[in-house]
Structures are given as C-alpha cells and as structure tokens.
N, C-alpha and C positions, 0 to 999 in steps of 0.2 A: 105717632109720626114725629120724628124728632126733627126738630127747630136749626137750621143751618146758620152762623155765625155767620155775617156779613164778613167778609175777605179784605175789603176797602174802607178806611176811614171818610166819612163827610168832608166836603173841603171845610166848614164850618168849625170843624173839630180841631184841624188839623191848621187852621187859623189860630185859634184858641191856644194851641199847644206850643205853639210857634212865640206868639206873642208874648205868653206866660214866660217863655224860657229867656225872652229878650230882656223882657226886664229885669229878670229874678241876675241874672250877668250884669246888667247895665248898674242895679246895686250893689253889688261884689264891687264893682271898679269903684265906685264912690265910696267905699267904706276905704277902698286900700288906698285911694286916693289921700282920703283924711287922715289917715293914717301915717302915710312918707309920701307928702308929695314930693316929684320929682325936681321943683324949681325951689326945693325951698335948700339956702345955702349951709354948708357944712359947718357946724360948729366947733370953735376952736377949743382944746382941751385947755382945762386949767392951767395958769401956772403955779409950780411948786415943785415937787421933790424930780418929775421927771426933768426940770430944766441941768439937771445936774450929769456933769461927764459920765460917758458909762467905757468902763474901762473892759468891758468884752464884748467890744464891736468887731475884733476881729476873729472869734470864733461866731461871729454872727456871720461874714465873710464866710468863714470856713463850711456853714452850713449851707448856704448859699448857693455854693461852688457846688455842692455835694448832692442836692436836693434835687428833686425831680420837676423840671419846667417846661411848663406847657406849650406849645407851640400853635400860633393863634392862625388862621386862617387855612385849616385845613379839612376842615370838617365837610361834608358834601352834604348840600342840600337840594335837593332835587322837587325841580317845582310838577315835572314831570317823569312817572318811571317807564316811556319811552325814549326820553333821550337818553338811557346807558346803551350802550352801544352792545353790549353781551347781557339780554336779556334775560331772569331766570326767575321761578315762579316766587320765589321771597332772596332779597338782596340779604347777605350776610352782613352784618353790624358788627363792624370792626374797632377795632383801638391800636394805633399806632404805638409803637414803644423806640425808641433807640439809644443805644451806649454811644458814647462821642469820647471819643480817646485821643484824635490829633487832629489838627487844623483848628480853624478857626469857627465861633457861632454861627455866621453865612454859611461853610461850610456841611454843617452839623444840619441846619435847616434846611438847606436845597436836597438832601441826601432824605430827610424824611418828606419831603417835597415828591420826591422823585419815588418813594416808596408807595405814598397815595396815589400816584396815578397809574403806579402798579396794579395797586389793591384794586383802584377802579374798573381797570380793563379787564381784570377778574371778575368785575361783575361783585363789589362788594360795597357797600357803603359806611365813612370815614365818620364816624363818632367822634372821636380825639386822637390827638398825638403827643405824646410825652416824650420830653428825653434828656438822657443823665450825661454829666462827666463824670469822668472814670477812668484812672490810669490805664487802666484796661477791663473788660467784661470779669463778671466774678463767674469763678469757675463751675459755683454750683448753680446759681440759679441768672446767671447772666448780666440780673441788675443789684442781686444782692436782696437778701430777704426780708429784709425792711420796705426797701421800696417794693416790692414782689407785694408785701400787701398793701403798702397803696396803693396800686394798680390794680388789685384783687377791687376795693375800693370803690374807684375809678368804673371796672366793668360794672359793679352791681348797681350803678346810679347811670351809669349811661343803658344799661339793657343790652350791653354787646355780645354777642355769641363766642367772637375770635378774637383773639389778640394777635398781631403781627409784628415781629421781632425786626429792625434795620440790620440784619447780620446773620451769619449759618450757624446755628445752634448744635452743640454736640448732643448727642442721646441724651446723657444725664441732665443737662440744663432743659432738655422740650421735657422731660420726662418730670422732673424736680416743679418748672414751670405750671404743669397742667393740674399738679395734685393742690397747689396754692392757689391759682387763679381759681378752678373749677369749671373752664372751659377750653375750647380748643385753640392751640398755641400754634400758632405756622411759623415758619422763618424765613428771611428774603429768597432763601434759593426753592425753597419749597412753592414762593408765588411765582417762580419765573416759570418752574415746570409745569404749574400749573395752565399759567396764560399758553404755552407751547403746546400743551395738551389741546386748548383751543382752538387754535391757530394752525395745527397742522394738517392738511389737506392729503397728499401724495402719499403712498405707502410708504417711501424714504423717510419723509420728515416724520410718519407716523410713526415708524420702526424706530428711528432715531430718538424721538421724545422717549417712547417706552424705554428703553435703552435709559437714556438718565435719567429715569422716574424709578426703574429697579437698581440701577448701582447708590439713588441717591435712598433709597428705601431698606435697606441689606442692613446699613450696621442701627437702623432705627427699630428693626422688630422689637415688639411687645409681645411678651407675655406669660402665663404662667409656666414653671417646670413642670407644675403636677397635673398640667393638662397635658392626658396623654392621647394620642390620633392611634394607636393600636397595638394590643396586648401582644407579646412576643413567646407566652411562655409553653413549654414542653415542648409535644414535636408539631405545634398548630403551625406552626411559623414556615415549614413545610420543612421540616427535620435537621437541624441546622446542626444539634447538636449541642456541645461544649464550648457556652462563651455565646453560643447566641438566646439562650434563655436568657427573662428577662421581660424588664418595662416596655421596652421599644424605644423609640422616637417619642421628643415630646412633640407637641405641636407647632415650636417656634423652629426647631428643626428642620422637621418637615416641610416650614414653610422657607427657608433659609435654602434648603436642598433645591426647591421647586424655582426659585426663585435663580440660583446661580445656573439650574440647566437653562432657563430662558432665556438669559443672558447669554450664556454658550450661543444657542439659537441665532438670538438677535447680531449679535456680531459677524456670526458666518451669513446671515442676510444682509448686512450691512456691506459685508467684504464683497459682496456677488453685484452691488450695486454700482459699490467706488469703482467696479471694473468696469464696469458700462460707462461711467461717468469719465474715466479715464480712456477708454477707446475715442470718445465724442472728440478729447481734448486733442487725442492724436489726430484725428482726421480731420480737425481746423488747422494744425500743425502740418501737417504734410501739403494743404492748400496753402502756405504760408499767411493767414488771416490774423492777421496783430490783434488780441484779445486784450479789452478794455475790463477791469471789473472797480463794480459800484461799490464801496464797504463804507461802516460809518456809524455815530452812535444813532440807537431807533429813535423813528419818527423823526429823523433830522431831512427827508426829503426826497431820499433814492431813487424808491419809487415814482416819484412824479418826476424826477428828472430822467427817469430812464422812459417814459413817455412824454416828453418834450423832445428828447433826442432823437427818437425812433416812431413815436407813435402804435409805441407796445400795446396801449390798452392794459395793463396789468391794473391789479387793486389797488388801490390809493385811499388811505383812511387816516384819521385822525385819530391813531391807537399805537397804542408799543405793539412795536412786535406785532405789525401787522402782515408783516413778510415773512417766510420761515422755506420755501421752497423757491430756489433757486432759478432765474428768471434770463436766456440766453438770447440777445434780439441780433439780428445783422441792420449797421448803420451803414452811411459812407459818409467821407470828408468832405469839406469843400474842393480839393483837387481831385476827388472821386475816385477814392483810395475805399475798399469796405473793412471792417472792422467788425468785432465783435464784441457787446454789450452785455455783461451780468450782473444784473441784479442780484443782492445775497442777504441774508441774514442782516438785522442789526446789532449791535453792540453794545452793553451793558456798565453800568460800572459794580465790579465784585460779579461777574458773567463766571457761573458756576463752573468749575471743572468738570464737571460732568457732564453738562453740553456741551463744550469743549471737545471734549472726548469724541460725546459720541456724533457730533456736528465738523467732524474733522475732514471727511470725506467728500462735503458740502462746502466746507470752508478754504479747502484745495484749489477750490477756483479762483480765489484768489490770490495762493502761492503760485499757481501754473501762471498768472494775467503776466501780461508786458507793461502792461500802465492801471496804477490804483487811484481811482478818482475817490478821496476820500472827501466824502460830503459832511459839510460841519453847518448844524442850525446855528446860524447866527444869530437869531431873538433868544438864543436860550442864555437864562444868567450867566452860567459858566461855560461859554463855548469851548475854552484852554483848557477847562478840565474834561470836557470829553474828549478832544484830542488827547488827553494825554490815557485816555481809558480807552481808546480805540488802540491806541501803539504797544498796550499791552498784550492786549487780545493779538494780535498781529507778529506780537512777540513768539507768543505762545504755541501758534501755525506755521513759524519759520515761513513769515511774510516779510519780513523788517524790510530785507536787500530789493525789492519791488521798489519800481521810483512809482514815486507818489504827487502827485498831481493835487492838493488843498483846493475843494470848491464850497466858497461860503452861500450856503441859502439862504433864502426868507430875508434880504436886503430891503423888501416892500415894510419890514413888521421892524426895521429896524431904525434906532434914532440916528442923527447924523452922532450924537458924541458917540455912540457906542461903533458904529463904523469908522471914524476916526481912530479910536483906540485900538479896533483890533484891527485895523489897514498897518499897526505900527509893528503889533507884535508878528502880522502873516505878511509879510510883504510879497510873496509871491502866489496868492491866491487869488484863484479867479470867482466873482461876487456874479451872484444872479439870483432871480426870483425863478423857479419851477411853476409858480402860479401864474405869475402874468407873463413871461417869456425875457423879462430885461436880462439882456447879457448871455443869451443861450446862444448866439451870433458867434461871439467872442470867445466863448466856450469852447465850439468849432472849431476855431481856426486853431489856440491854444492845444486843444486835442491831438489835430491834424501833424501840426511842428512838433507834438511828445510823443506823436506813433515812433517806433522803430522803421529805420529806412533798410532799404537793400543797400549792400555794400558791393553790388557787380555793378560796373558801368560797361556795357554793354553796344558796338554797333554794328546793327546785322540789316540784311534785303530779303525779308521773310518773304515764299513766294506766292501767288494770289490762293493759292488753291491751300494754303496753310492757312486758312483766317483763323484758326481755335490761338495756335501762339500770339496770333496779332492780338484777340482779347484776352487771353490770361496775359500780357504784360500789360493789357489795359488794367487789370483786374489787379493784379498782385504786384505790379510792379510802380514805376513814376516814369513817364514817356517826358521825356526832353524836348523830342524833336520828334514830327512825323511827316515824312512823303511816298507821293503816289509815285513810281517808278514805272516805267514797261516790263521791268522784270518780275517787278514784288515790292512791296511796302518796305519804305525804310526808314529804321528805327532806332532812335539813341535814347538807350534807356537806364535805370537803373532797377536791377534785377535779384534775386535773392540765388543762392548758389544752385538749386535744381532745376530752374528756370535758365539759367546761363547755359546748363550744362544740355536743357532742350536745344538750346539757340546757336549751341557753337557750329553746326554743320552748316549754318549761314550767314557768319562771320565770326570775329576772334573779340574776345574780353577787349576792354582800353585799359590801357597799363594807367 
C-alpha cells in the first residue's frame, strides 16, 4: 500500500518558513546598510592634479550633445494589471527609443510622452525611454550603430521583448535594427495600426484598418529567395512551355502577389461604402440640415462633447483613439433650428498616410460639414501644437476652406495662468468642460450664430390645410413673424431656395 504525501503544509511549518525567510532579509538589509548607508555625506575628492583647467571640455559638450539620454518619468508601473484598459494574457515590455532632429528638449520629450501612452493603449508596458539628437535619423540603423548597442544593452538589463522607435522606419533600418537588438522592433506608424486594429468595430473601420496594415506591410516583406512555394518545372506547371520552366515563385512573391489582390479587394469595398456614406450626405442636403462635424487631436473630448450636445450615448474613454467609426447625431439650436452632429476620428501627430489614405472616405465628413468644431485639450502641455497637427491632417483631406469654430476643453483641469495664456493666442475660442457642463450653454448659442442662414426672405399666407410647409419652415427655415389668419398662416421667413420655390404659389420672395 503506498503511503500518500500530504498535499497541504502544517500552518506550523509554514510559520517556521515564513519567519526564517524574514529574518534571513531583515540581515541582508543591515549588512547593506553598513555598508553605504544612505545618510551618510558624500566625500569630497582630493585636491591636486584634477584642480587643474581641462582644455577638452568642449568635446565633452560634444559627446553630450551626441549621447543617448534618458528620459525620466516614463516608465509604467502598474500597481494593478486591471487597470490597462486593453487587457492581454502577458503585457509586452517595451523600450522607448527616439531621434530628435528639430525643436526644442520639451519638444523631443512630450513627443516620447505621447508615444508611451500610445504603447500603453496597445496594451504594452514602458521599461525606458531613451532619446538621441541627430541632424537627422541614420540611414542604416536609425540611431546609428553605436548607440544601436547601447540599446541592445539597455534591452538585456531591462528584460524588454520590443523596442519602439518615435518615427516610421524604412525596411532596411526595422530590418538592420532587429539583427542588433535581437528582438522585435515596431515603429510609430506600425503602433497606431496596431491600436486601430483594436478599436475598430464596424466592417468599414475593419475594412479600412486592413487596408493600411497591407499597404503599410507590402514594401516590409521578409524573406528568403531560396524559399520557394512551388516547383514549376517541365510540363507539371500544366504545359506552359518555353520560358515557363523553372523555379517558380519564391515565397515573398507570392506573398506580395496575395497581398496587392487584397488590397485590389479592399478598395473596391471601400469604394461601395463611400457610396452609401455619400448618398446619406445627399439626403441631409436635399432636407437642407446644416451638418456640424467634431474633428480634433485624440482624446482631446469629442466624444463627450458630442454627448453633452445631443445626449448621443456614444463611448467615452480615457484612451487614444478611442473613436474610429464615425458617429451622426440630430441636435437643435436654441431658436430651434436642427442640425447635424459628427463625431470622427481623432488626430495624430506624424498620422500615417496610410490611414489617411484609407480613412479618406470617413474623413469626407468633414470636408462635406458646413461648420468644424475643432476641439482642442486644453490641459494638454502643448495644446498650439496640436492645433497645429490637426491643420495638417485637414490639409491633407482638402478640409482647410471649412470655417472652423476653436473649442477649448477640460477648462475644469486647467490653471488660471495657462487659461490666460492661451485666451491670448485663441482669442476667438469658445472654453468648456465636456464633464461638468460649464460653458455648453454658450457653446449653443455660438453654434446656432455659425449655422449657415437661408438667404430667401420670404412672405407668404400658407393655407390651413397645407400645415407640412408651415413645419418644414419651422424646421429648415428661421420664422420672423407668425399669424393666424382666416385664410392661412402667415409667414415671414427666411428660407433656403427649394423651400421658397415650395412657397411661391402663396406669395412672392421680399426683394
């Protein structure tokens, strides 16, 4: 009969083992204690030969300038791994990297700033961030193959899996990058598709990611020539002949072939979409309904403010790029005028051309808007500099000619100096909180005066048994004046030209 090992230690035991291991630490710290305590003062070095001028202190500059500096509060520590917001069974351990070629240190830091909480929303966790100056990126390895292994370095003492580059890396620099480091190399555009790979919900936005996760994928293939996907030779090939014996295809071929008909694919579902999306715009158009849209750098508050406005209910998160499908609500003004609200995409800074590209079709809605409420965080360091990385993007969609409407958020997270300074440089912005409601009033009315007015003035004696005209001038128009008549309602209003052209069999335009 064989003898079964108890499964459970005694609490006894497990006292014992406990207590042993407290103390056996509790000496460790008094050894190291005695060894450098912490209070005791730093000693000054001798005087002698170092007191003497050292006449290359400015190749110490030089190195300086050149050398790879750390960048201190970026690291993520997570007290718990339910607060990331994009859960996954082991968070990937990252290392920040960036080249700094113009502007200024502040700028250079908020830019890897901005890159960690990229990484994060990806669901990664921030080890370090390093970053160089550099006239510009070196061509081979990005940062240049000296620093390449101190960052080699760097990974093997932090335990990081991934390094993450501030910039879009060509083939040869991800490629050059990964044989040095010995793990895997991402580049900023590569996380943004990433995070949109997340985030996209709707077949559109899904179609669309894939779309610029293949065109950004195409000139990155890897791999060997001499792997070949199928033997071509004699008449196996199914008789081809002269010029078709032979190797075949290699593998990266093949994969390059498979990859540009998808893309074929995805574009002509893309195109089948803009069309639907483009019928919708006509038929707010023909209703003549003045279309409001939201656009703005991510996470600056869109979304909550398109649910202050409307009471949309849409997602509201504390995440980039929490928005990716395009959000249409019906408001009305305070003179009860109705309008249309869209919510859109956020806005990046270096926002890849190739979501650009393929987010083009989405991003129309804001080329077709009558008015752009461009929402700008105002607790964010550099709010001037997203504005000025929104106007690119804006650029780029043949948005620019859209009047734009500046609406400063998150006024509650802001100092008075930092509201004073930037009341000087936006003088025509209207300031609110999306969270608590200040200024959403004001916002209103500001709206209501930037809609587009009809340009009929209009006065007619619609008759009773017409009430659909009485409310579509309620509806589309701006009523001046209204009485009850014996004959029919009568109306001075101002009307848009297919509406007047209802109206003229019951009186004439006003000159």
């Amino acid at each position: 009969m064989t003898t079964q090992m108890p499964q459970v230690l005694g609490s006894a035991t497990l006292d014992t083992m406990t207590t042993a291991h407290d103390r056996a630490v509790h000496e460790v710290a008094e050894e190291r204690a005695v060894v450098a305590p912490a209070d005791e003062p730093t000693r000054p070095a001798p005087a002698g030969q170092w007191d003497e001028d050292d006449d290359t202190t400015g190749s110490y500059e030089r190195e300086a300038r050149g050398a790879l500096r750390r960048v201190a509060g970026l690291s993520t520590e997570l007290a718990d791994v339910t607060e990331v917001e994009y859960r996954q069974l082991r968070l990937e351990r990252v290392v920040l990297v960036g080249v700094w070629t113009e502007g200024t240190q502040a700028d250079a830091d908020r830019s890897l700033a901005e890159l960690a909480a990229l990484a994060e929303t990806a669901g990664s966790e921030v080890l370090e961030a390093v970053s160089q100056r550099r006239d510009k990126p070196d061509a081979g390895t990005y940062v240049g193959s000296g620093k390449a292994a101190e960052i080699r370095d760097i990974v093997a003492s932090t335990g990081a899996d991934t390094v993450i580059c501030d910039g879009e890396l060509t083939p040869g620099q991800l490629n050059q990058l990964e044989k040095i480091l010995k793990v895997k190399v991402v580049d900023r555009t590569a996380l943004i598709l990433d995070i949109f790979a997340q985030h996209a919900s709707s077949r559109e936005g899904k179609a669309q990611v894939e779309l610029a996760q293949m065109q950004y994928m195409l000139p990155r293939l890897r791999g060997w020539g001499e792997s070949l996907s199928r033997q071509a030779g004699g008449r196996v090939a199914g008789g081809g002949g002269i010029g078709t014996r032979g190797p075949g295809e290699t593998k990266i071929e093949t994969d390059r072939r498979r990859i540009r008909a998808r893309v074929s694919k995805l574009r002509r579902e893309i195109a089948g979409m803009a069309t639907a999306r483009a019928t919708q715009r006509a038929s707010r158009g023909r209703n003549a309904v003045p279309s409001v849209a939201i656009a703005g750098y991510t996470n600056a508050g869109k979304s909550s403010l398109l649910n202050r406005l409307t009471g949309a209910g849409v997602l509201v998160e504390n995440a980039l790029f929490a928005t990716l499908d395009p959000t249409v609500r019906r408001a009305e003004s305070p003179d009860g005028r109705e309008y249309t609200l869209t919510d859109t995409v956020g806005f990046v800074r270096h926002l890849p051309h190739q979501l650009v590209d393929a987010f083009r079709s989405t991003l129309e809605e804001v080329a077709a808007a009558d008015l752009l409420l461009h929402v700008v965080d105002g607790a964010d360091p550099d709010p001037l500099g997203q504005i000025d990385a929104v106007h690119v993007v804006l650029g780029e969609i043949d948005a620019a000619a859209v009047p734009e409407l500046i609406v400063v958020n998150k006024v509650d997270a802001m100092t008075e100096d930092d509201v004073l300074t930037l009341r000087r440089a936006l003088p025509g912005a209207v300031w609110v909180s999306a969270r608590t409601g200040e200024g959403i009033e004001q916002l209103r009315e500001v709206l209501a005066a930037r809609l587009p007015h009809p340009d009929v003035d209009v006065d007619v004696l619609v008759p009773y048994d017409r009430g659909d005209l009485v409310a579509r001038v309620h509806r589309d128009g701006e009523v001046l004046s209204e009485q009850h008549e014996p004959d029919g309602t009568r109306l001075a209003a101002r009307v848009d030209g297919a509406l007047a052209a209802a109206l003229q069999e019951f009186g004439a335009p006003v000159a």
